[in-house]
MIDOSE-1310 file (N, C-alpha, C; in nm, 2 decimals, decimal comma, always signed):
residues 171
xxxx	-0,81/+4,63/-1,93/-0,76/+4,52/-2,01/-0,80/+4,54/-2,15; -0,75/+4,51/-2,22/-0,75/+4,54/-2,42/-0,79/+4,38/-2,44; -0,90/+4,36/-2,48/-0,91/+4,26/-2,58/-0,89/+4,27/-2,75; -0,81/+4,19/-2,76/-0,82/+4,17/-2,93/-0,96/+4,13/-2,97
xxxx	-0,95/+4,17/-3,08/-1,08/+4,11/-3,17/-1,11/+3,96/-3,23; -0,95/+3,95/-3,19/-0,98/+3,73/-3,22/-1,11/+3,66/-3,07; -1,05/+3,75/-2,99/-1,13/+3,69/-2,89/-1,23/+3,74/-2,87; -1,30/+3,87/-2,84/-1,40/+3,90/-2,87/-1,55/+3,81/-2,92
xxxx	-1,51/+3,71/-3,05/-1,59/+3,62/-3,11/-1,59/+3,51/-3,03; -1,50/+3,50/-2,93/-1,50/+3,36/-2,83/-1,63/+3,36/-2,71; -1,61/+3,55/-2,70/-1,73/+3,54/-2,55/-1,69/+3,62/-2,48; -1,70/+3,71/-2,39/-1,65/+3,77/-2,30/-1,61/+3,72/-2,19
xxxx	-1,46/+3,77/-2,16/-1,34/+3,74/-2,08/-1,44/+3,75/-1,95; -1,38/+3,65/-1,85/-1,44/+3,65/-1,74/-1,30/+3,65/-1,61; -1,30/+3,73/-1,54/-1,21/+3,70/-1,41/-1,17/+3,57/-1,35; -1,06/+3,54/-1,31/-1,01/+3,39/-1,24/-1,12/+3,40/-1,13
xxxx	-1,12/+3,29/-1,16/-1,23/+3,27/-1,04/-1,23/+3,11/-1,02; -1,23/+3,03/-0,93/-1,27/+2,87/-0,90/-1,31/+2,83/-1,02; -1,48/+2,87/-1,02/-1,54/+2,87/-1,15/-1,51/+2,87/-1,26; -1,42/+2,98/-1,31/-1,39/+2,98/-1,44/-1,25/+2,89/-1,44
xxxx	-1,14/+2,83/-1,33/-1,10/+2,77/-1,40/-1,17/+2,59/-1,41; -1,27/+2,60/-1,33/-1,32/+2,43/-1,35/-1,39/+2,46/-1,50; -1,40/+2,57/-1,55/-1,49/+2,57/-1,67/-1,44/+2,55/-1,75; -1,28/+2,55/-1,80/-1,19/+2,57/-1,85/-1,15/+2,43/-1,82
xxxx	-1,09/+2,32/-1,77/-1,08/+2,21/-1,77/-1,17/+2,14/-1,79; -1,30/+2,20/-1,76/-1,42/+2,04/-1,82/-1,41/+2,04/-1,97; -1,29/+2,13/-2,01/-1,28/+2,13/-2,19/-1,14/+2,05/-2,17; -1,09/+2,02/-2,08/-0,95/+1,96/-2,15/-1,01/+1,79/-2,09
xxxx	-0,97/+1,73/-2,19/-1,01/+1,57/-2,17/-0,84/+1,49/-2,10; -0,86/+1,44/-1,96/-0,76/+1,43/-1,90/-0,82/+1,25/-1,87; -0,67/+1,14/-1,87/-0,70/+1,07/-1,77/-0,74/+1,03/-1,70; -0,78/+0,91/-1,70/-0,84/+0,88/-1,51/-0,75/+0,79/-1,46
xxxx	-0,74/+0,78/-1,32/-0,66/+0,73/-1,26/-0,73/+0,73/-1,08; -0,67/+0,60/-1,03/-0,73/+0,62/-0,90/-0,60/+0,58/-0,82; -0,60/+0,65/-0,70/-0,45/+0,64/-0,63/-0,50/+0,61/-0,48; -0,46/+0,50/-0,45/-0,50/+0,41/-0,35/-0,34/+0,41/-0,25
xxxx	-0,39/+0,43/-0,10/-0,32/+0,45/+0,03/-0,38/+0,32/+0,13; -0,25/+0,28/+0,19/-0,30/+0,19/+0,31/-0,27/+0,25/+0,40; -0,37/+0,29/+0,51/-0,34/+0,32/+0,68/-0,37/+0,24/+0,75; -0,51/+0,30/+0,85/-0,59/+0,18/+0,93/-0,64/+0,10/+0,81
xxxx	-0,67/+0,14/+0,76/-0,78/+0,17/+0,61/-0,73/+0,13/+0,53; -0,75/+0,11/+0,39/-0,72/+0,11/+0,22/-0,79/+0,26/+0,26; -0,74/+0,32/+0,14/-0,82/+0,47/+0,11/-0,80/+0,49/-0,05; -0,88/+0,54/-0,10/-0,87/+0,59/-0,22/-0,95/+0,68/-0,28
xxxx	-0,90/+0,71/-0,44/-0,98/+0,87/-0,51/-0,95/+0,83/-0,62; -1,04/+0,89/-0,74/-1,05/+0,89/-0,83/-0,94/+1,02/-0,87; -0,83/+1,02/-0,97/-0,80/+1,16/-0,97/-0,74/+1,20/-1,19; -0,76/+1,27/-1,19/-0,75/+1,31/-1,33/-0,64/+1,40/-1,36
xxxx	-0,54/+1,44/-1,21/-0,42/+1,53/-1,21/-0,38/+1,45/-1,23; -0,34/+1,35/-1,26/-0,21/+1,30/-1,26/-0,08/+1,31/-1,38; +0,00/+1,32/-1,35/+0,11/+1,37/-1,48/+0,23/+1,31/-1,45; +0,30/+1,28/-1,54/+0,49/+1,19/-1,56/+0,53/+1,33/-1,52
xxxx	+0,65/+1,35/-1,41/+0,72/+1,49/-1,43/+0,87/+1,43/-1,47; +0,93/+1,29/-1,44/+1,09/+1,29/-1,49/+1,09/+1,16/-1,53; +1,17/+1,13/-1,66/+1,22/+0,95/-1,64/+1,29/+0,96/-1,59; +1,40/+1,00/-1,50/+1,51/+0,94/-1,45/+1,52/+1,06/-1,32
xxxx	+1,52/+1,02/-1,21/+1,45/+0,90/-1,18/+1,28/+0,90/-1,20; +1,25/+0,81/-1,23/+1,06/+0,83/-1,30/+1,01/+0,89/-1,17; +0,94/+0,99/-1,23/+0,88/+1,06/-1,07/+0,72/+1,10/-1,17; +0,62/+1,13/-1,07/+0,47/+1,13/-1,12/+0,47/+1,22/-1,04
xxxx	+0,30/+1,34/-1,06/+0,26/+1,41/-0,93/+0,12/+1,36/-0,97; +0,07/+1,42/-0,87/-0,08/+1,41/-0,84/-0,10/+1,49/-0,76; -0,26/+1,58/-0,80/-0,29/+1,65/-0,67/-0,42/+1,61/-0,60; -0,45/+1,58/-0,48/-0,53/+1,62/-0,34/-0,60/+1,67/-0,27
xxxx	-0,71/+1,71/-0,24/-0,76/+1,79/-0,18/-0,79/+1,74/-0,05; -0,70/+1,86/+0,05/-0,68/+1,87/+0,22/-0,78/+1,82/+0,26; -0,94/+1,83/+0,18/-1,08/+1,82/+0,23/-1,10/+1,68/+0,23; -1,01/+1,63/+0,12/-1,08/+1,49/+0,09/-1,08/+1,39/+0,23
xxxx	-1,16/+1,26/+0,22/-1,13/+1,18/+0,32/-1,04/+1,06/+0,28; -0,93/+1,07/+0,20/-0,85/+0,99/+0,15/-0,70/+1,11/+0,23; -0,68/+1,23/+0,23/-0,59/+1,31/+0,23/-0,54/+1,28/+0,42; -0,65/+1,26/+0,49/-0,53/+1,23/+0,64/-0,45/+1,04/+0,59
xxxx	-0,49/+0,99/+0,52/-0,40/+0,86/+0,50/-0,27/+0,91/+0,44; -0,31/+0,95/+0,28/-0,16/+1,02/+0,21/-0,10/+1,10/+0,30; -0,15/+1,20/+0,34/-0,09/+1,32/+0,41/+0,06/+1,23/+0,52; +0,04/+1,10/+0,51/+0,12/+1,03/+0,58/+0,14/+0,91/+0,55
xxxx	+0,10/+0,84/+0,43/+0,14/+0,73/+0,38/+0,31/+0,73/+0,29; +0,40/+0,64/+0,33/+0,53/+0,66/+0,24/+0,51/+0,61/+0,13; +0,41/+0,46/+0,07/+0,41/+0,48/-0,06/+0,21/+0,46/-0,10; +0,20/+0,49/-0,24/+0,06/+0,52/-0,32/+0,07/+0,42/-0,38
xxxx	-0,02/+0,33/-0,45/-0,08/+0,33/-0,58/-0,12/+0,40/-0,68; -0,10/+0,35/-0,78/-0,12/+0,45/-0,92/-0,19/+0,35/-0,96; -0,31/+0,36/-1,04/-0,37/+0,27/-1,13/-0,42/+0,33/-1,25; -0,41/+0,27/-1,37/-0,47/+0,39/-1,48/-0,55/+0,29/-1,54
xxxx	-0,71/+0,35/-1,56/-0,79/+0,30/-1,58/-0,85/+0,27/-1,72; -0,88/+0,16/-1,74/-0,96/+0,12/-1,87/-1,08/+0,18/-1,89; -1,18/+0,22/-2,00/-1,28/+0,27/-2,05/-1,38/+0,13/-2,03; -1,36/+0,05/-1,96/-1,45/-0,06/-1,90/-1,46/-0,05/-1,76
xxxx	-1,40/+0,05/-1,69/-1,36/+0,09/-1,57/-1,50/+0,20/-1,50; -1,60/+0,26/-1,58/-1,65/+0,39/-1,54/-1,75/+0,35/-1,39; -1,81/+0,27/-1,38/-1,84/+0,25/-1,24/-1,73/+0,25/-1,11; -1,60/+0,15/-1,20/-1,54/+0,19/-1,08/-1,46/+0,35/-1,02
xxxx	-1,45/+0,44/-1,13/-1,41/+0,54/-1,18/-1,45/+0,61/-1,04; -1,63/+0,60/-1,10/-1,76/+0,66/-1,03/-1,79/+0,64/-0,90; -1,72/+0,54/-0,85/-1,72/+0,47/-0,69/-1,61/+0,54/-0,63; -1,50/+0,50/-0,64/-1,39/+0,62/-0,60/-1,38/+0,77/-0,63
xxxx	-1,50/+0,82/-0,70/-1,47/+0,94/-0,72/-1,61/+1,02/-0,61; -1,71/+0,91/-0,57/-1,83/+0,94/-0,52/-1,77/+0,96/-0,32; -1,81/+1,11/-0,28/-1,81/+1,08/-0,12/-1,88/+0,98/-0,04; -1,83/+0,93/+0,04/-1,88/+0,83/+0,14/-1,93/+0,68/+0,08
xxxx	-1,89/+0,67/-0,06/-1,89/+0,53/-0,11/-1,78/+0,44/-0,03; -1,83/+0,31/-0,05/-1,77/+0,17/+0,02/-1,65/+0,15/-0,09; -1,51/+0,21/-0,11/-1,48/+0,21/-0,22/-1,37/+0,06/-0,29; -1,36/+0,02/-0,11/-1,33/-0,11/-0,18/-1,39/-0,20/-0,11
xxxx	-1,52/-0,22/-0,06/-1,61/-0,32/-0,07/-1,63/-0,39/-0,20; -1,74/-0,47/-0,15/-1,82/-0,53/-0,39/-1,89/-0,42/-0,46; -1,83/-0,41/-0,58/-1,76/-0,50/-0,64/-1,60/-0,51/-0,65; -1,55/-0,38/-0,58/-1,39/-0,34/-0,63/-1,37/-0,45/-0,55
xxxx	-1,27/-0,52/-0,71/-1,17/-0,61/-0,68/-1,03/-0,54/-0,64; -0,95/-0,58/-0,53/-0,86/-0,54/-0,52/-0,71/-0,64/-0,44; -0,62/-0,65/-0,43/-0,53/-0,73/-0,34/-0,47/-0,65/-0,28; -0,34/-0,64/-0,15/-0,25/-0,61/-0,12/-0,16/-0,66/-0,22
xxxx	-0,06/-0,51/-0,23/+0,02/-0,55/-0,32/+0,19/-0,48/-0,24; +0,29/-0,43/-0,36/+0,41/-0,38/-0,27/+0,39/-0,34/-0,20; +0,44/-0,33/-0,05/+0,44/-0,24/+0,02/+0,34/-0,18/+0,10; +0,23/-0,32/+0,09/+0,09/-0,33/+0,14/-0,01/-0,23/+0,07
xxxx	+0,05/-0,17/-0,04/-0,05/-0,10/-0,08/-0,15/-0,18/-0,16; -0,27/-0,12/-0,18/-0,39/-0,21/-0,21/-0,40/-0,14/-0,37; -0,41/-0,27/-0,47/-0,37/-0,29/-0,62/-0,50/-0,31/-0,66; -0,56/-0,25/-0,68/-0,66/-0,27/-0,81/-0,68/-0,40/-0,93
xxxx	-0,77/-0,47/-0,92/-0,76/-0,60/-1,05/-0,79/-0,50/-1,16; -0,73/-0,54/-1,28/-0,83/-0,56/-1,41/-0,77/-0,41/-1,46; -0,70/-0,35/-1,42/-0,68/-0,19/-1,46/-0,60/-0,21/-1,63; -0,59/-0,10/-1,64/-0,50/-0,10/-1,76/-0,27/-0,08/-1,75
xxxx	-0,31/-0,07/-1,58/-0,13/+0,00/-1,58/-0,18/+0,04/-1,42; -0,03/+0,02/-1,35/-0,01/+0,02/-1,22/+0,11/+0,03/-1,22; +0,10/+0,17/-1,06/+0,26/+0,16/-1,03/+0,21/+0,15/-0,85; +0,36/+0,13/-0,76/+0,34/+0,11/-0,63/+0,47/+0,25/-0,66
xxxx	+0,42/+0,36/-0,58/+0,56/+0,46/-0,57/+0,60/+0,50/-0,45; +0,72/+0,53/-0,42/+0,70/+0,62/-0,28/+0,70/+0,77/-0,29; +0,67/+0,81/-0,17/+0,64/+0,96/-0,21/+0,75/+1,04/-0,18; +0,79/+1,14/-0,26/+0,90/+1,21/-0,20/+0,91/+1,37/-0,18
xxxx	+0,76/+1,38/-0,21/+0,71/+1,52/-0,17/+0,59/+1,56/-0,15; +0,53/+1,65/-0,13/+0,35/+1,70/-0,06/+0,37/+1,89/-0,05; +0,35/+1,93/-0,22/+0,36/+2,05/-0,22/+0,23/+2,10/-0,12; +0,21/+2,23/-0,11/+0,13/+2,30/-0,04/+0,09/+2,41/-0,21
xxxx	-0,05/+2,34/-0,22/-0,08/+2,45/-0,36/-0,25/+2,50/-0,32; -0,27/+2,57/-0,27/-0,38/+2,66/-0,26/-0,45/+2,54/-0,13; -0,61/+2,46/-0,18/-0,64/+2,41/-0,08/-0,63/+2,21/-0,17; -0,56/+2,20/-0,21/-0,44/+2,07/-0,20/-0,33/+2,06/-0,22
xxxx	-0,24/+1,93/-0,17/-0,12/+1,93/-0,19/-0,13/+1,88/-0,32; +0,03/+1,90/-0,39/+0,07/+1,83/-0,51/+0,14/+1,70/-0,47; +0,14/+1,63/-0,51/+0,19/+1,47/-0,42/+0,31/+1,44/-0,54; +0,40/+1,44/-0,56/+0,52/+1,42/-0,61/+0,60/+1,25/-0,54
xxxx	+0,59/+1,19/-0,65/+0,61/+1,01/-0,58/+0,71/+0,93/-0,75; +0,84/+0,89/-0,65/+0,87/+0,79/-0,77/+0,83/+0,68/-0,78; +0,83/+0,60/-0,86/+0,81/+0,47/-0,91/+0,91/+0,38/-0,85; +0,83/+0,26/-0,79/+0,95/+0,14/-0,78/+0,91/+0,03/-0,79
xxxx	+0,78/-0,01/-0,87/+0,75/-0,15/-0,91/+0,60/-0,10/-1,02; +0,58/-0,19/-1,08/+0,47/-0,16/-1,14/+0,45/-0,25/-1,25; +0,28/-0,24/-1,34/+0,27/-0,35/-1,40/+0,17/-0,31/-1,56; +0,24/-0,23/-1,65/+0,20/-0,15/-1,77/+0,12/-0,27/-1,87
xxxx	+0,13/-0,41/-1,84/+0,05/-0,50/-1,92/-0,11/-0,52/-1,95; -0,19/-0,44/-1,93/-0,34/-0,47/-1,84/-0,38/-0,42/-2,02; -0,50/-0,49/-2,06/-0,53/-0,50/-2,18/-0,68/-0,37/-2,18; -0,70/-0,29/-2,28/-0,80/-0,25/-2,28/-0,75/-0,08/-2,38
xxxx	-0,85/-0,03/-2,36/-0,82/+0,15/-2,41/-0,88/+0,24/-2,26; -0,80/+0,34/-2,21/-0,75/+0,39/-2,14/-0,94/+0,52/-2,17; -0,99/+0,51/-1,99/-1,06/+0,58/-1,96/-1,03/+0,76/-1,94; -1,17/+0,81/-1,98/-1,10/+0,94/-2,03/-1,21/+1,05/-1,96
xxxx	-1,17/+1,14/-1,86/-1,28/+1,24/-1,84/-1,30/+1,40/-1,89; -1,40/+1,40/-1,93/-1,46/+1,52/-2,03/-1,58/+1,57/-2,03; -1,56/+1,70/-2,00/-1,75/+1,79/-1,96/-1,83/+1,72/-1,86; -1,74/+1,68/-1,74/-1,79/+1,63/-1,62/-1,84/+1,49/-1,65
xxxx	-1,80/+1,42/-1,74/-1,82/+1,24/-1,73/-1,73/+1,20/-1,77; -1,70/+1,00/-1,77/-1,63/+0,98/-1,78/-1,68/+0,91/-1,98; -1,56/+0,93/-2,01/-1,59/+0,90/-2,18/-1,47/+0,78/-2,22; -1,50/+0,74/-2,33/-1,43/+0,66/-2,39/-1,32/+0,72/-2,53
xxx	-1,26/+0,66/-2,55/-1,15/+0,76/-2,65/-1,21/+0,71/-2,74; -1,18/+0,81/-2,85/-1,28/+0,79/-2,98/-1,15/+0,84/-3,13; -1,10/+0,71/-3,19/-1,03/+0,72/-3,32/-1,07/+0,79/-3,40
């Protein structure tokens, strides 16, 4: 492999690896978002994939991990929650993002909402979608889901994760 000399001053190149690419995202400041499933259960995760892929018809992805203990609910739920989180939000952030937490015990407020899926109080933006796909991408799926109700009104500035915590957006 040839390195340029722009890079060189950056550090030496390191092979794909897991590692290098989580090392490489704890630099990109992404979203937070928590996406909540009804089974037996409410289930939910904290997730920072999340991305708009079409307006028309509005479609979102999100990705998964096979490992998680939210993944046998989706793996078979027809619709999700989308919730996008306030910067007043980081405990709850922290609760759904933590294994084996109570995640909607106290304090998460939450209701049944369309479609029985379980809605988050106090967020900044919510959608109820259904899913219309579950790629297979290494060891999670990509969860591909349109929009069919939702509620973009929720007051606040929009929670943000960076270098492994959750931050606040800074003007």
């Amino acid at each position: 492999m040839t390195v340029s000399p722009e890079l060189r001053t950056l550090g030496a190149p390191r092979q794909a690896s897991p590692d290098l690419l989580r090392s490489v995202f704890r630099r990109h400041a992404a979203g937070v978002a928590v996406i909540t499933a009804q089974g037996d259960r409410p289930v939910g995760f904290t997730a920072t994939s999340l991305s708009s892929v079409a307006a028309d018809p509005p479609l979102l992805s999100f990705g998964v991990g096979t490992g998680s203990s939210s993944w046998p609910v989706l793996a078979e739920a027809e619709y999700v929650g989308v919730h996008i989180l306030g910067e007043h939000q980081r405990e709850l952030a922290g609760t759904f993002a933590r294994s084996g937490a109570d995640r909607f015990g106290h304090p998460t407020r939450w209701s049944e909402g369309p479609e029985g899926v379980p809605i988050l109080d106090d967020v900044l933006a919510w959608l109820v979608c259904r899913v219309v796909a579950r790629v297979p991408a290494g060891d999670h799926r990509l969860v591909i889901a349109q929009a069919v109700v939702g509620d973009p009104a929720g007051a606040g500035r929009p929670l943000l994760y960076h270098q492994g915590r959750f931050n606040a957006l800074r003007d």
